[in-house]
C-alpha positions in Angstrom: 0.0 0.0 0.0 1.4 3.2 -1.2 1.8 5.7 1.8 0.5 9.8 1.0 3.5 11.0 0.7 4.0 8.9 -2.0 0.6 9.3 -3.5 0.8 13.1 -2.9 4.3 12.9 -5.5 2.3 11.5 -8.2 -0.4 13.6 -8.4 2.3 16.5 -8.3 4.2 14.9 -11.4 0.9 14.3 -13.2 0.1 17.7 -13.2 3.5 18.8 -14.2 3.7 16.2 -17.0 0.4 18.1 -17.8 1.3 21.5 -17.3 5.0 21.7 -18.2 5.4 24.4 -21.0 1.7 25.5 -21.1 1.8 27.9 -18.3 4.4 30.1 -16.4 6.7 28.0 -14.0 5.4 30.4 -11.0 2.2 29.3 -11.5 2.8 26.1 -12.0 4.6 26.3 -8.5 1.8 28.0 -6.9 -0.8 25.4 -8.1 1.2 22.5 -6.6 2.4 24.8 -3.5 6.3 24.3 -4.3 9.0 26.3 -4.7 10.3 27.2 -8.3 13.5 25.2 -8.0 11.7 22.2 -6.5 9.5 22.1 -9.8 12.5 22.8 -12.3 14.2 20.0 -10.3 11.1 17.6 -10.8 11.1 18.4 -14.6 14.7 17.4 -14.9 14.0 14.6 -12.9 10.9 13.8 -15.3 13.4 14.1 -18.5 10.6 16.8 -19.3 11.5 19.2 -22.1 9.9 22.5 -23.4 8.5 21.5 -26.5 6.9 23.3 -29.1 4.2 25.7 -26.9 0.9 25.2 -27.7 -0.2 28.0 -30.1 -2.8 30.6 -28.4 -6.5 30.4 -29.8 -8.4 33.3 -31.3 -12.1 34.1 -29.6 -14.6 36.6 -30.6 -14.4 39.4 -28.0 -18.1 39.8 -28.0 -20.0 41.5 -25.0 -21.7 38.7 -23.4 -18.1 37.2 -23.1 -16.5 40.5 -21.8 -18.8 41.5 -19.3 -18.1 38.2 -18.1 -14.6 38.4 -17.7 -15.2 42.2 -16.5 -17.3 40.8 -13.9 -14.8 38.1 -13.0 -11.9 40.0 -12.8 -13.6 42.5 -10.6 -14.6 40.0 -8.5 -10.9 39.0 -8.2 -10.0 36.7 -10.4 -7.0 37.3 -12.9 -5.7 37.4 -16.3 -2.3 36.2 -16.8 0.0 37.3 -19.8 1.8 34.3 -21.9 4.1 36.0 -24.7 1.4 37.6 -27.6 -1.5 36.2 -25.5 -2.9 36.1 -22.2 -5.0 33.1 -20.3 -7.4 33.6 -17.2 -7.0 32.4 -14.1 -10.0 31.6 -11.1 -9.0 30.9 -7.2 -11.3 29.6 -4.7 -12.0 27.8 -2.1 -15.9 27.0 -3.3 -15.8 24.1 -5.9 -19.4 25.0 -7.0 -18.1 28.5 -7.7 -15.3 27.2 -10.2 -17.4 25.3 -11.9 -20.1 27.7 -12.0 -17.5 29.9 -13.6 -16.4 27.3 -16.3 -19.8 26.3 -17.2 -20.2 30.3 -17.7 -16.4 30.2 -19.8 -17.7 27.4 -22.1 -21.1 29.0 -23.1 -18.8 31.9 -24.5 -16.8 29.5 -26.7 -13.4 29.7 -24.0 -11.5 26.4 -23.3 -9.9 25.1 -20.7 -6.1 24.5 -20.3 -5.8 20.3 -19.6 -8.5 19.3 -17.6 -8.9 23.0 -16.8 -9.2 23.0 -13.0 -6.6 21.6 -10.4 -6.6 21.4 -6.4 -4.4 23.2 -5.0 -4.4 22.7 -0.8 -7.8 23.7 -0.2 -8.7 25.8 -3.2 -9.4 25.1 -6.5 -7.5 26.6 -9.5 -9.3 27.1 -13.1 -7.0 28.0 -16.1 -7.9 28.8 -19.8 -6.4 28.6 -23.0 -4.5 31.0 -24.1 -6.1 33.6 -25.9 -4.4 36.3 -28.4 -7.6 38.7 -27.6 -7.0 38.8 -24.0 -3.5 40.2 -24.3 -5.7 43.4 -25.1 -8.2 42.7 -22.0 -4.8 42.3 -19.7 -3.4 45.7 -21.0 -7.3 47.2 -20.4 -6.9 45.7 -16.8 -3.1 46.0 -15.9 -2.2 48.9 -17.6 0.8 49.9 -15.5 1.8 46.4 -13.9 -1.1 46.3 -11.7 -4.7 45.5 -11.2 -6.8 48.6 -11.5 -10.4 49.2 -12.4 -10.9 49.8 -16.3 -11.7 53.7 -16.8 -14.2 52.2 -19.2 -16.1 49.9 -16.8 -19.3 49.9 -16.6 -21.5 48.5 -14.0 -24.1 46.7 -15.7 -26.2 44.1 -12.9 -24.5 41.4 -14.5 -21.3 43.0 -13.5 -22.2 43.9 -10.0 -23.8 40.4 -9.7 -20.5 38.7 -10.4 -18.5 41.5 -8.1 -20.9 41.0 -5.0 -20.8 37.3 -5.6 -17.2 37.1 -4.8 -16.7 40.7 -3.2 -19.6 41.8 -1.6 -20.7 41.3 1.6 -24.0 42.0 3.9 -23.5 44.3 6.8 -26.1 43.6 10.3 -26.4 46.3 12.4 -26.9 44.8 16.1 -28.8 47.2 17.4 -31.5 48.3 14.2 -33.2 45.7 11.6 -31.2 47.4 9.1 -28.8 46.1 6.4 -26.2 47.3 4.2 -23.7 46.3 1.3 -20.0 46.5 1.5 -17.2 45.9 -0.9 -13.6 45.6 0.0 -11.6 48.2 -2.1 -8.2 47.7 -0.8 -6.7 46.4 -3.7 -7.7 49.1 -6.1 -5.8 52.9 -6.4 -7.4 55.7 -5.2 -8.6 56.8 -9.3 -10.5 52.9 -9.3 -12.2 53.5 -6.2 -13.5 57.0 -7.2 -14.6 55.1 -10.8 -16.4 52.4 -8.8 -18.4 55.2 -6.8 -18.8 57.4 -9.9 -20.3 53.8 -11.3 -23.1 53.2 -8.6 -24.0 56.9 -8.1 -24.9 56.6 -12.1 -27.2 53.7 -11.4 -28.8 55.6 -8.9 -26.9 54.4 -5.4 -25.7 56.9 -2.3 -22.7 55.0 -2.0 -19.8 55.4 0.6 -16.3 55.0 0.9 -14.5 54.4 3.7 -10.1 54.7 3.7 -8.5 53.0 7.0 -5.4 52.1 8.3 -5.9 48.5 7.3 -9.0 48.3 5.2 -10.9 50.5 2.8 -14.5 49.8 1.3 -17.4 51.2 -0.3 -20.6 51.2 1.6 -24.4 51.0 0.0 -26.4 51.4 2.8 -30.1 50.6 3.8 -32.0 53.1 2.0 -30.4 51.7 -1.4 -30.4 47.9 0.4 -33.6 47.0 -1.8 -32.9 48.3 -5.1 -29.8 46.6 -5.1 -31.2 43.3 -5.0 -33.9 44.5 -7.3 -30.8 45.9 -9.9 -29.0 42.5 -9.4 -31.6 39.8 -9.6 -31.3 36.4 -8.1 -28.4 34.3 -7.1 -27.5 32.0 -9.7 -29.3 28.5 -9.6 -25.6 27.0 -9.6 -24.7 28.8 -6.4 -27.6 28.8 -4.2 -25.7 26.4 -2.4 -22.7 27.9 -1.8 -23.8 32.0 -1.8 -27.5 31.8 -1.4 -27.4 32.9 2.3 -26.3 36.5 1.2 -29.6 36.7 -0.5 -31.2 35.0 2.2 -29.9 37.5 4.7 -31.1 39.7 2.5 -34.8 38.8 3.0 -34.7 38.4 6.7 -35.9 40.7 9.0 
C-alpha cells in the first residue's frame, strides 16, 4: 500500500507532466504549493523538455463574453499574460463557484487549459487557453503592472452580480433591523475606487467610501439595500448552495 507522501508525488508529477510548458513555472509552483526550484528539479528529474508551446487560440471578443470576464476579474479573479496572449485564471475555495465559472467560460466558446481545473491545498485553481484577444483585455486591466479598475467599466447588474458574488458582503447592524452592502476596495488605487463610486452613483446608489489604516470599502447602505437586490436579480441557480445565504440574509428581517 502506497503511503501519501508517495501518492501526494504523483499527483504533483501528473500535473506537471500536464502542465510543463503550457503555463508560467510560477504558477505552476503556486498550483502545486512548491518552490520554483523544486518544480525545475522535478522536470529534470521527469526528463521533461519545453517543446513546441501550444499555439494561443483566437475568440470573438463579444460583449456577453467581456462583461463576463469584467465581472470576474472585478470579483478578483486574474488574467495572466503568456508572450502575444494572455489566459485567465479563477482561485477559490468554493468548488461549485469554479465550476459555476467554467460552465459560464464554455457557453462563450473559451477552453480550458488540460483538464482546466486543479486542487491546489484547499482551493481550487481554473486555467484557460491561451487567448491572443485577451492580451488586449490584460493591457485594459493591468495597464501599468497592476490590477486597476478599467476607466471604461461599466457596472451593468451582471457586472455587480458577479462582483458582489465574490466581493460583496452583507452588513447587520446589532442594534436596528437594518442592512447594508459592503465591498472591499483595498486592492484598487485611489482613481479605481473613485470610478467604482462614480459607477453606482450613475445607477442611482448613495454610496460610501471608507479609507483606514488596514482596510478600505465602499458602503451601499439601507435606504439603497432594496434596489440593489432588485438591480442584481437572483443568485444563480448553480450557487444557491454555496452563496444563497447573502440573499437569504437579505430577505430576513
Amino acid at each position: 500500500m502506497k503511503n501519501v507522501a508517495s501518492d501526494l508525488r504523483e499527483r504533483e508529477e501528473a500535473i506537471i507532466c500536464e502542465l510543463w510548458g503550457k503555463i508560467p513555472v510560477k504558477m505552476l509552483a503556486e498550483i502545486l504549493g512548491l518552490h520554483r526550484s523544486t518544480v525545475t528539479k522535478r522536470v529534470k528529474s521527469l526528463g521533461l523538455s519545453i517543446s513546441e508551446p501550444k499555439q494561443p487560440k483566437h475568440i470573438q471578443l463579444v460583449p456577453q463574453l467581456k462583461e463576463l470576464l469584467d465581472g470576474l476579474l472585478l470579483g478578483g479573479n486574474a488574467l495572466s499574460l503568456k508572450r502575444k496572449s494572455a489566459f485567465f485564471v479563477a482561485t477559490s475555495k468554493e468548488p461549485e463557484y469554479i465550476s459555476w465559472i467554467a460552465k459560464q467560460l464554455k457557453e462563450c466558446g473559451i477552453e480550458l487549459e488540460g483538464r482546466g481545473i486543479y486542487q491546489k491545498h484547499c482551493s481550487y485553481v481554473l486555467i484557460t487557453r491561451s487567448y491572443y484577444e485577451f492580451r488586449s483585455l490584460y493591457e485594459r486591466w493591468y495597464s501599468q503592472g497592476k490590477k486597476e479598475v478599467p476607466p471604461d467599466l461599466k457596472l451593468t447588474p451582471k457586472i455587480l452580480l458577479l462582483w458582489f458574488i465574490r466581493g460583496g458582503h452583507i452588513e447587520v447592524a446589532q442594534k436596528k433591523p437594518q442592512r447594508a452592502i459592503r465591498f472591499w476596495v483595498g486592492r484598487y488605487s485611489p482613481c479605481s475606487r473613485e470610478h467604482l463610486i462614480k459607477e453606482l452613483q450613475e445607477i442611482g446608489f448613495k454610496p460610501a467610501l471608507y479609507v483606514g489604516r488596514r482596510i478600505s470599502m465602499i458602503r451601499i447602505g439601507p435606504r439603497d439595500f432594496s434596489y440593489f437586490f432588485d438591480y442584481i436579480g437572483p443568485c444563480p441557480q448553480d450557487l444557491e448552495k454555496t452563496f444563497g445565504h447573502k440573499w437569504a440574509l437579505a430577505l430576513s428581517r
